[in-house]
C-alpha positions in Angstrom: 37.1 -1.9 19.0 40.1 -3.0 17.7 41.8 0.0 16.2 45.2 -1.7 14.5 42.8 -4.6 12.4 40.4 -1.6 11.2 43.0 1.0 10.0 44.5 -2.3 8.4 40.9 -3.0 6.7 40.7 0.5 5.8 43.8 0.5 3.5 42.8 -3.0 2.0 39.2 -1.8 1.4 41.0 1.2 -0.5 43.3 -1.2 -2.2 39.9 -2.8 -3.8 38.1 0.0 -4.4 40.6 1.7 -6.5 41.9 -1.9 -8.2 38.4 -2.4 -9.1 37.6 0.8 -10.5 40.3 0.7 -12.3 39.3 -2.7 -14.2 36.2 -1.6 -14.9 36.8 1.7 -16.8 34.5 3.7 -15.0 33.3 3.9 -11.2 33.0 6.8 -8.3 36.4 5.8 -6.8 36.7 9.0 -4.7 33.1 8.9 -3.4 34.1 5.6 -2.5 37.0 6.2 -1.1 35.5 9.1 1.5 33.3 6.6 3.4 36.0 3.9 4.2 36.1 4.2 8.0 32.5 5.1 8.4 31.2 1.4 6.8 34.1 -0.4 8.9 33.3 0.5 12.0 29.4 0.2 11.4 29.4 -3.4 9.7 31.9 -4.2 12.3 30.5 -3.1 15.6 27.0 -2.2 15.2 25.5 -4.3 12.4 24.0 -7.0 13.3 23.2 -9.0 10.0 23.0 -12.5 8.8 23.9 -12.4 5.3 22.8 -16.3 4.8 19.5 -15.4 6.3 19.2 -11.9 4.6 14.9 -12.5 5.1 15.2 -12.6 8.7 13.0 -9.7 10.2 15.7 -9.2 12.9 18.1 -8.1 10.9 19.3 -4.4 11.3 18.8 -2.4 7.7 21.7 -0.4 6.1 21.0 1.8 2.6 23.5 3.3 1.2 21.5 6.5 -0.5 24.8 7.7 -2.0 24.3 4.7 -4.4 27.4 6.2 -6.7 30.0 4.7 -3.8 28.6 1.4 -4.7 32.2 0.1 -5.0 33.1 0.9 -1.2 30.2 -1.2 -0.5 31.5 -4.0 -2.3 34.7 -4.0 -1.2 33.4 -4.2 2.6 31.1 -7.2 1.6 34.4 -8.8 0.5 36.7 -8.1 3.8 33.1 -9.4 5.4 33.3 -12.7 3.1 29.9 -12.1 2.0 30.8 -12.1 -1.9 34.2 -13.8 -2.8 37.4 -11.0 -3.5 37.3 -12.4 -6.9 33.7 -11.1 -8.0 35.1 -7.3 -7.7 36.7 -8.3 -10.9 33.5 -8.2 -12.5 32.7 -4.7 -11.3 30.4 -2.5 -14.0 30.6 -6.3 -16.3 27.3 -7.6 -18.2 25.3 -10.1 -15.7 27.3 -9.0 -12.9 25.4 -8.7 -10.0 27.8 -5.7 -8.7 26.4 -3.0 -10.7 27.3 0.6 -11.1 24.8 1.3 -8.6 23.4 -0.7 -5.9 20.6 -3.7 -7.2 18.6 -6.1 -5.5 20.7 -8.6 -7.8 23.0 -8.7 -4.1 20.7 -10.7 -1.5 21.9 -8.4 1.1 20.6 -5.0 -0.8 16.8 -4.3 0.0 16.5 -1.8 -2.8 18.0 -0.1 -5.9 19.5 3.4 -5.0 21.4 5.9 -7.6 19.0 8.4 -7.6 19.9 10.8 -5.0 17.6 12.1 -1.9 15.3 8.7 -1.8 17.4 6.5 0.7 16.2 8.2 4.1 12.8 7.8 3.2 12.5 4.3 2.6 15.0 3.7 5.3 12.1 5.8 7.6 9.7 2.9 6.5 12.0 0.1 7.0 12.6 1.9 10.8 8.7 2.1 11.4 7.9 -1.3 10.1 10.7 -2.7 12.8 9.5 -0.5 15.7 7.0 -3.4 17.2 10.1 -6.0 17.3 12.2 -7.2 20.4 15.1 -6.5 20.1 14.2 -4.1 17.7 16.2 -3.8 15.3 18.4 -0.2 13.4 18.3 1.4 10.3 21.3 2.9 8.9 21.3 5.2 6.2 23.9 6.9 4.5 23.9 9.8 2.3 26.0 12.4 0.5 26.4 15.8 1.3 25.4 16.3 -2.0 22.3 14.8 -1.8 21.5 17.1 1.1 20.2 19.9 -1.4 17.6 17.2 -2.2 13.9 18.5 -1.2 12.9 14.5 -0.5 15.7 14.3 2.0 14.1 17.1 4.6 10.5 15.7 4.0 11.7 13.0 4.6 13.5 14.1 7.9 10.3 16.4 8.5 8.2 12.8 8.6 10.5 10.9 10.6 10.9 13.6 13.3 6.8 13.6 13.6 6.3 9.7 14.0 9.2 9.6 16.2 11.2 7.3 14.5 13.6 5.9 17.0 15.2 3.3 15.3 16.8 4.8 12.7 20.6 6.9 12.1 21.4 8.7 8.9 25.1 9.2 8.5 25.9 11.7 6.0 29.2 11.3 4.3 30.3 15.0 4.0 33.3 15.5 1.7 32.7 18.7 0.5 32.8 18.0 -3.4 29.8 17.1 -5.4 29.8 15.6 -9.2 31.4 19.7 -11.0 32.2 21.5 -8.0 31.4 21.8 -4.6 28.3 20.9 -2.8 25.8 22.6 -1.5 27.2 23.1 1.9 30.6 22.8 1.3 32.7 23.3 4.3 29.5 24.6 6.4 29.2 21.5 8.4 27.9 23.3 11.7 25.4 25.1 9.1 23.6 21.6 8.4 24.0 20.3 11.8 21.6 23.3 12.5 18.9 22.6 10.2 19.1 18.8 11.2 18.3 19.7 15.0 16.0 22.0 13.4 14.0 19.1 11.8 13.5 17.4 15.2 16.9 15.6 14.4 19.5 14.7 16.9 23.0 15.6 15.4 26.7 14.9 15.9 29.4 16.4 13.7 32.5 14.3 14.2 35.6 13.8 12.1 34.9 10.8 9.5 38.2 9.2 9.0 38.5 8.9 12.7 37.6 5.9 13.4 37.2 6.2 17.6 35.0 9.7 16.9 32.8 7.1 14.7 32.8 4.3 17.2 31.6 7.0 20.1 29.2 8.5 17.8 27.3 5.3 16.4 27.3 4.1 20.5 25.4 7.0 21.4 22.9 6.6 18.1 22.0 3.2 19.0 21.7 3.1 22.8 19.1 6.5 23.0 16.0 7.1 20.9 16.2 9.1 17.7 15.7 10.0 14.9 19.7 10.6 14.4 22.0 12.3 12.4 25.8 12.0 12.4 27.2 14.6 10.1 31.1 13.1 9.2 33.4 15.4 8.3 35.6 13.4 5.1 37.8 13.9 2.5 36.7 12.9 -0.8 39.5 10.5 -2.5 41.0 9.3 0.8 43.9 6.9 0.3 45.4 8.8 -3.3 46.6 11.8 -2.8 46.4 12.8 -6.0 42.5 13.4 -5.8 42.4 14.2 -2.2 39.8 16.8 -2.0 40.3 17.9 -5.7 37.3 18.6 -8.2 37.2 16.8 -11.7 37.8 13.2 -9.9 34.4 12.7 -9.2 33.8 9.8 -12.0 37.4 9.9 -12.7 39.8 6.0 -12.1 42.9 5.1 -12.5 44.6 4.3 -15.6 47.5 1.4 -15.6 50.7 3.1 -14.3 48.3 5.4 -11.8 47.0 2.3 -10.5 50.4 1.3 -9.8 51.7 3.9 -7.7 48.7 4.0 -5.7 48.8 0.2 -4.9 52.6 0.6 -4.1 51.7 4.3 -2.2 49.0 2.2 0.0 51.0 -0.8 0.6 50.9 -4.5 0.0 48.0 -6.2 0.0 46.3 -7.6 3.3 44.4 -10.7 4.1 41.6 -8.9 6.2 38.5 -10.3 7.6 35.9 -8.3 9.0 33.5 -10.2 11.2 29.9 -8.8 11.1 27.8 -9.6 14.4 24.1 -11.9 13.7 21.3 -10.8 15.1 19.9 -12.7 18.3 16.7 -14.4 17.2 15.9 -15.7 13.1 12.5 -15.2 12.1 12.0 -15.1 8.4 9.6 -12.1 6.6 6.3 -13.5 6.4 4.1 -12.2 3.4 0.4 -11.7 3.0 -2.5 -14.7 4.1 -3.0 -16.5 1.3 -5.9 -16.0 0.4 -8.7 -13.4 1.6 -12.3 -13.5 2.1 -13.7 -10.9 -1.1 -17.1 -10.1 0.0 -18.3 -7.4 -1.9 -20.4 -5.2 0.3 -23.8 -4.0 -1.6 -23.6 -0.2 -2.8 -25.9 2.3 -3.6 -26.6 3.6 -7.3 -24.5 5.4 -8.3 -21.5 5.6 -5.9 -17.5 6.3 -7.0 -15.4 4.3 -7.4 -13.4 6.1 -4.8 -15.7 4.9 -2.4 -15.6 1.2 -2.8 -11.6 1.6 -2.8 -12.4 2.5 0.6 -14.3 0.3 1.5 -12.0 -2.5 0.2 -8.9 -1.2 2.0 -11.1 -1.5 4.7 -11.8 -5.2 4.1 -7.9 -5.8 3.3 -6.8 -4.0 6.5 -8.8 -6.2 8.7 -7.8 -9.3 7.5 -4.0 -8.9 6.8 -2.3 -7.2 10.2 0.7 -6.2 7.9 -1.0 -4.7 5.5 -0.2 -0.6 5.8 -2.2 2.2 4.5 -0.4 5.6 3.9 -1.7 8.7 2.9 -1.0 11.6 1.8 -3.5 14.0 3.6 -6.1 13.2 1.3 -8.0 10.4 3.3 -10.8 12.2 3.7 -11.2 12.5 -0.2 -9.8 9.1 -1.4 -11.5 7.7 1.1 -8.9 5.8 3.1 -10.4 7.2 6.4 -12.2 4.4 7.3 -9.0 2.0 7.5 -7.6 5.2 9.8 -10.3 5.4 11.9 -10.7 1.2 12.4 -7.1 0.7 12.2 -4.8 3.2 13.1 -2.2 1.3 14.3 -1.9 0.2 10.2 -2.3 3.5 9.4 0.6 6.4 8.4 -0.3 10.0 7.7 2.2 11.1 5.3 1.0 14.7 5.2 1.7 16.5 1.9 5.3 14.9 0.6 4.3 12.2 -2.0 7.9 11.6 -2.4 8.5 10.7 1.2 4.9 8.3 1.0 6.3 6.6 -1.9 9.8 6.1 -0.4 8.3 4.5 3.0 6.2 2.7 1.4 8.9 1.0 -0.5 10.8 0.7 3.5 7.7 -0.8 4.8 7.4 -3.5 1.9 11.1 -4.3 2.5 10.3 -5.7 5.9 7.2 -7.8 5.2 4.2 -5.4 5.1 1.6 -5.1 2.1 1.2 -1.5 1.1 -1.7 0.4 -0.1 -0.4 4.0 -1.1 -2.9 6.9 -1.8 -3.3 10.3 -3.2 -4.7 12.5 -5.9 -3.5 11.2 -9.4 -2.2 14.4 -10.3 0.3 14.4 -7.2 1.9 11.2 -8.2 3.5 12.7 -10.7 6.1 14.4 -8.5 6.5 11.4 -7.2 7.4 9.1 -10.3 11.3 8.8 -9.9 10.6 7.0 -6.3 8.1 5.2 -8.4 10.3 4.6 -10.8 13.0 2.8 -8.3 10.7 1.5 -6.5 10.1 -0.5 -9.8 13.8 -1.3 -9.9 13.4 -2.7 -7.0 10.8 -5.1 -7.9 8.9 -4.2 -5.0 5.2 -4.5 -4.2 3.3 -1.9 -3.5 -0.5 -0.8 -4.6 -0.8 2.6 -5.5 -4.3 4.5 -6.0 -4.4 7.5 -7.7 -8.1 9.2 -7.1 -9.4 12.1 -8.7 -8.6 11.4 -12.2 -9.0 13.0 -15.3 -11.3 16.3 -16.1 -14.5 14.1 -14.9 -13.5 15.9 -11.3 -14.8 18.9 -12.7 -14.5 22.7 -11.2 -11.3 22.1 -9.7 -9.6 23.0 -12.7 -6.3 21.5 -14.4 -3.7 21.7 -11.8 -6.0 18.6 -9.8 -6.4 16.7 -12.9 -4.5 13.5 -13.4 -3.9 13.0 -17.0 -0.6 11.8 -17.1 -0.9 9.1 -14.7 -1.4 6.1 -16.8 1.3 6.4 -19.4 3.7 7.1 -16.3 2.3 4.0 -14.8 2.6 2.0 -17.5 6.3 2.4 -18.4 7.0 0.9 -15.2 8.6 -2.5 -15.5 6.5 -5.3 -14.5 3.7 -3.0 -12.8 0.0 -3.8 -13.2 -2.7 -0.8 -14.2 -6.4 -1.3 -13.3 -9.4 1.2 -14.2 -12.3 0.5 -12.9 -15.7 2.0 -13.5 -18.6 1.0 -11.2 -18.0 0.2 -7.5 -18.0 -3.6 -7.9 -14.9 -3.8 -10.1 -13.4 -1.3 -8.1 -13.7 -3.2 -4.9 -13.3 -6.4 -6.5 -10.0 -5.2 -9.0 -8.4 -3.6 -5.3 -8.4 -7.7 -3.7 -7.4 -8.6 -7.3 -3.7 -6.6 -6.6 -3.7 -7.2 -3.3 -2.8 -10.7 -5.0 0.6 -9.5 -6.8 4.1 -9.7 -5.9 4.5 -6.7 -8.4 4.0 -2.7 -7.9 0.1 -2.0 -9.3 -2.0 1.0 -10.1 -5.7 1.5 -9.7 -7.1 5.0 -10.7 -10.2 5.8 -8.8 -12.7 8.5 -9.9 -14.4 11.2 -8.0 -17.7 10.9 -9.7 -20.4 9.0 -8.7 -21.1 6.1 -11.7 -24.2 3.4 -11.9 -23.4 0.1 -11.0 -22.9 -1.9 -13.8 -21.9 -5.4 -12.3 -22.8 -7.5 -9.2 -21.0 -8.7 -6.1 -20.2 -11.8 -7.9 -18.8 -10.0 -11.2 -15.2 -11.1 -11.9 -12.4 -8.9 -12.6 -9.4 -11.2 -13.3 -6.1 -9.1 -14.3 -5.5 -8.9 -18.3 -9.2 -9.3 -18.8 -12.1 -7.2 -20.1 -16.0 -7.0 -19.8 -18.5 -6.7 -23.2 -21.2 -4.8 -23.5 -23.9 -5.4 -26.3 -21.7 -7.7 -28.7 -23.8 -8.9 -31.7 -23.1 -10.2 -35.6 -24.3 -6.8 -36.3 -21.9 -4.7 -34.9 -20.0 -2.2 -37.3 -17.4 -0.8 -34.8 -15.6 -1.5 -31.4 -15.4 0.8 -28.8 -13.2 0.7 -26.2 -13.2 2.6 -23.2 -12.3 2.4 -19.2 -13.4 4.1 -16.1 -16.0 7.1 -16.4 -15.9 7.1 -20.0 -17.5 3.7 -19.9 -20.4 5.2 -19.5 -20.2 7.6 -21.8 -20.0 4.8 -24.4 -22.6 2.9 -23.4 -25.1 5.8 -23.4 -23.6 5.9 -27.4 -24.4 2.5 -28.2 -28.3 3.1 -27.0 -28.5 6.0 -28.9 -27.3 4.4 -32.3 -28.8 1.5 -31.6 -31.7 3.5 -31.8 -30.5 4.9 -35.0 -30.2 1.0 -36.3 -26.1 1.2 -36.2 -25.2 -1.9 -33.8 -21.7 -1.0 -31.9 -19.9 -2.7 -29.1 -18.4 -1.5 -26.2 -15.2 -3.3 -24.5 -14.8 -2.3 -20.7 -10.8 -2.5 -20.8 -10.7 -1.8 -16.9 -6.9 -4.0 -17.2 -4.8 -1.6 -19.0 -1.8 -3.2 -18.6 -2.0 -6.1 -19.0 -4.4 -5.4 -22.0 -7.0 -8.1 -22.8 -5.2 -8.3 -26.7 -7.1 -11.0 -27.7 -10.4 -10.4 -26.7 -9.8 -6.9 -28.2 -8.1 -8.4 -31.6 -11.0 -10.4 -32.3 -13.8 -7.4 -31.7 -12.0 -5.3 -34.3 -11.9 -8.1 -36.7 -15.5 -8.6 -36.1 -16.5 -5.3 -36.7 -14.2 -5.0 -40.2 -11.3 -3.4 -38.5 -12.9 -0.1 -37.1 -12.2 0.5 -33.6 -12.3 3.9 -31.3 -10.6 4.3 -28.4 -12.3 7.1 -25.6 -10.4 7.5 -22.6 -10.5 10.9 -19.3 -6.5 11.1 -20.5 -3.7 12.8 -22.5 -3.2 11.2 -25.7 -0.2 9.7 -25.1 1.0 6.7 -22.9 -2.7 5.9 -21.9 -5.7 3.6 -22.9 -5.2 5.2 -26.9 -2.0 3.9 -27.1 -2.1 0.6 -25.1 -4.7 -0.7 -27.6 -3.1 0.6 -30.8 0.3 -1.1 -29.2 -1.9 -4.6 -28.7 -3.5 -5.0 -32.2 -0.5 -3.8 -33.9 0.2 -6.1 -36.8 -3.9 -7.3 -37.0 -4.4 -6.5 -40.6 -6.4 -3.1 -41.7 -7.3 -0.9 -39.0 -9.3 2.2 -39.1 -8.5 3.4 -35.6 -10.1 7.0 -33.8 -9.1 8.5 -30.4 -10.6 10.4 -28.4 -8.8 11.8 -25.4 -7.7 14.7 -23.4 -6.1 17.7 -25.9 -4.8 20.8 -24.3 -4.9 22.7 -21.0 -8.7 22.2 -19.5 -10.3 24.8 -17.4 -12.9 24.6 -14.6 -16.6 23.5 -15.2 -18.4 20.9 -14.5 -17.7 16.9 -15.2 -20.5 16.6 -17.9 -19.1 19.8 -19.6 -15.4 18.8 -19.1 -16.5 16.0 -21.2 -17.9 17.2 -23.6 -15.7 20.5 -24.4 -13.0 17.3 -24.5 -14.7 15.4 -26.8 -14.9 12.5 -24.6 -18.8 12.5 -24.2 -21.9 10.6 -25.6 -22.4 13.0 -28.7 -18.4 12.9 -29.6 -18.3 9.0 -29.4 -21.8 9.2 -32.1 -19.9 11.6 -34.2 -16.7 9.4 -34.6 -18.8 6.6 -35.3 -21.1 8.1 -37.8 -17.7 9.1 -39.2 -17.0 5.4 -39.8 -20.2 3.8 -40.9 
């Protein structure tokens, strides 16, 4: 290690830092400036990284989870000449790719980070989908102190410790300060080296400025087995004394004549080059087959639609060796236990920390692997901000949500998922499915194992008749009609298990002599606009809308959103309202208003 050229870099990559803060108005300078010597000696000694090839598998993985200190990152990518000294100027700027936090708009950033406590986890599912490489390669992760009092960070450490991760060191950059005050552990270092060995971690605590202590540290993380922690004892706003371990400077720069004194206080500026070491061998990320073979197996009537998702993660799994399944000990409900059971090697018990499943998943899909995620709808929720950036990330992963709505029945409210398709659908670019028979289940589940997007299919715990054959078509934005005649007076429009609940209305007022229709919109999002446009214009504008969900964000509003602007509507929804209790599915429909006899009532209402 050369000691002289790094404490050289060290004061250059402060020099940036701070200029480029400055420049920018706005920027975490001093949580920038902590983790100087902790990113020079790791790009420089123990990274090995291509940055013209940043798709080859072999490359080691670095996240920097305390996304705030984006601009230290930067300024290292410049002493490395991966971006050109120049582009700092554009720090914070519109259509810059060096954001306030880190994007995927850099080729060398594998996902979007800024929201604390997420980084270890999908730095755990980077590490896992590496372990079966030679050489294999690291994962480095580094966090705040702050972020330490995240919940996500010990499941995540609690899941790492259990599937023996190897492969992967977390560095936490501990400078005592958080954003108002001081963090969580403050000066207590040897406190949270504790609960790391606790976890199943193996710890260091070494001074982070010193740039030897690092070198020894990181030597001894990557030549023994892990999972490791190196806690690194910094000072937040290295380099100006002026916010050297001082509160308020959190988000604080440099104005004009500060920015001076510091520049002249560090010295004149130095023509640094950091060399970053390649990795031995270049093999590029290869992606799913292109095609797979969909051959619907035949099911029994009725079955859930749980159970065909099964069944077609089944099929998935054994024809795509990178496809992963991860659950969140709920495989024996959502049904994912045969891919476990067939294929454990593809498999990853999660155990309960839907955080943690979502935050590996988005690892795993980082280095090549398809990913099926799944768990109860109603336990996505607390996962929806690692949803959320996994979205940022424009990364693909399918998600299943089973045991939807109040159709589960006895379990009572805190099992039901009624949120989960508007919090799906504000997702950028993701794809929402809702199937109701077993066919389109199975067949919608090969339909998103198509995407290069994150998708959602919500799967029901009810059995429901088959509606559909094996050779039934599901194609994405599309929609299915039931009954359509010339002498139809309204359109409904329903998904999933109220599906059938609207067909059993239309043979009951057919009866009557009032012709309906009944659109199956199992694409949510995209929404079949047209086909649905056209319907309420052929039945004089009156449409209703039944859906197993809260009013807003779901089904409701996706249609009112698509035939917005069609002329004279007379639109009804019914939907979930209120807290529901425990009984069973048929009478959670009906004390919902979501049945047979609700759907007749609204459209006697109508007509």
């Amino acid at each position: 290690m050369d000691a002289t050229l790094f404490s050289q870099a060290a004061i250059e990559m402060r020099r940036r830092i701070i200029t480029m803060t400055s420049k920018a108005g706005s920027g975490h300078m001093t949580s920038s400036l902590s983790c100087v010597e902790l990113l020079i000696v790791l790009f420089s000694q123990f990274i090995h990284y291509d940055p013209i090839f940043p798709n080859n598998i072999f490359n080691d993985r670095f996240i920097l989870s305390k996304g705030h200190a984006a601009p230290a990152l930067y300024a290292l990518y410049s002493l490395a000449g991966w971006i050109h000294e120049d582009e700092l100027e554009s720090l914070r700027e519109r259509g810059s790719r060096l954001e306030g936090h880190p994007t995927r708009r850099l080729p060398f950033i594998d996902v979007a980070t800024g929201s604390l406590g997420q980084g270890l986890a999908v730095g755990i599912g980077e590490a896992i989908g590496l372990q079966r490489l030679d050489p294999q390669p690291h994962v480095f992760v580094m966090l705040g102190d702050g972020e330490m009092a995240e919940g996500s960070v010990w499941e995540a450490m609690a899941v790492g410790a259990k599937h023996d991760v190897s492969n992967i060191v977390a560095i936490v950059d501990c400078n005592r300060l958080g954003q108002s005050g001081e963090s969580i552990i403050g000066s207590e270092i040897e406190t949270l080296a504790k609960r790391t060995e606790s976890f199943g971690w193996k710890t260091k605590v070494i001074d982070g400025h010193d740039l030897i202590a690092i070198d020894e540290a990181l030597k001894g993380a990557t030549s023994s087995p892990g999972p490791h922690m190196i806690l690194a004892k910094t000072i937040k706003g290295k380099g100006y004394p002026l916010s050297e371990d001082k509160e308020g400077w959190h988000a604080k720069v440099l104005n004009t004549e500060e920015l001076a004194k510091a520049l002249e206080h560090l010295g004149a500026a130095q023509n640094i080059h950091l060399q970053v070491q390649k990795p031995q061998r270049h093999v590029p990320i290869s992606r799913k087959p292109s095609s797979l073979r969909v051959y619907s197996p035949a099911f029994q009537n009725p079955t859930a639609t749980k159970m065909a998702f099964g069944k077609a993660v089944e099929s998935i799994v054994s024809q795509d060796r990178d496809c992963m399944v991860i659950d969140g000990d709920v495989k024996n409900s959502t049904m994912t236990q045969g891919a476990f059971v067939s294929y454990p090697a593809q498999a990853i018990e999660s155990y309960i920390v839907e955080q943690t499943m979502m935050g590996m998943a988005t690892g795993l899909d980082v280095v090549g692997k398809t990913v099926i995620v799944s768990t109860f709808a109603a336990f996505l929720t607390r996962a929806f901000d690692q949803l959320r950036m996994a979205a940022l990330s424009s990364r693909r992963i399918i998600v299943n949500g089973s045991y939807a709505g109040v159709s589960i029945g006895k379990d009572g409210a805190s099992q039901m998922g009624l949120e989960d398709i508007a919090m799906m659908r504000t997702l950028p670019e993701s794809v929402v499915v809702y199937p109701s028979d077993a066919y389109s289940a199975y067949a919608l589940l090969h339909e998103l194992y198509s995407l290069d997007t994150l998708s959602y299919i919500r799967t029901t715990r009810e059995p429901t008749p088959l509606l559909y054959g094996p050779l039934a078509k599901f194609p994405l934005g599309g929609s299915h009609i039931h009954g359509a005649s010339d002498a139809d007076q309204v359109t409904i429009i329903a998904a999933g298990i109220t599906l059938f609940e609207a067909l059993k209305a239309q043979q009951e007022l057919s009866s009557q002599g009032v012709a309906i229709r009944v659109i199956d919109a199992y694409s949510i999002k995209p929404l079949d606009c047209e086909t649905i446009s056209l319907s309420v214009h052929q039945t004089h504008g009156r449409v209703i809308v039944v859906e197993d969900h809260r009013q807003q964000g779901g089904l409701g509003e996706a249609v009112l959103s698509g035939i917005a602007g069609d002329g004279q509507v007379f639109f009804k929804h019914l939907c979930v309202h209120g807290i529901p209790g425990s009984a069973a599915p048929q009478e959670e429909l009906q004390e919902h208003h979501i049945d047979v006899e609700a759907i007749v009532r609204a459209v006697r209402g109508m007509v």
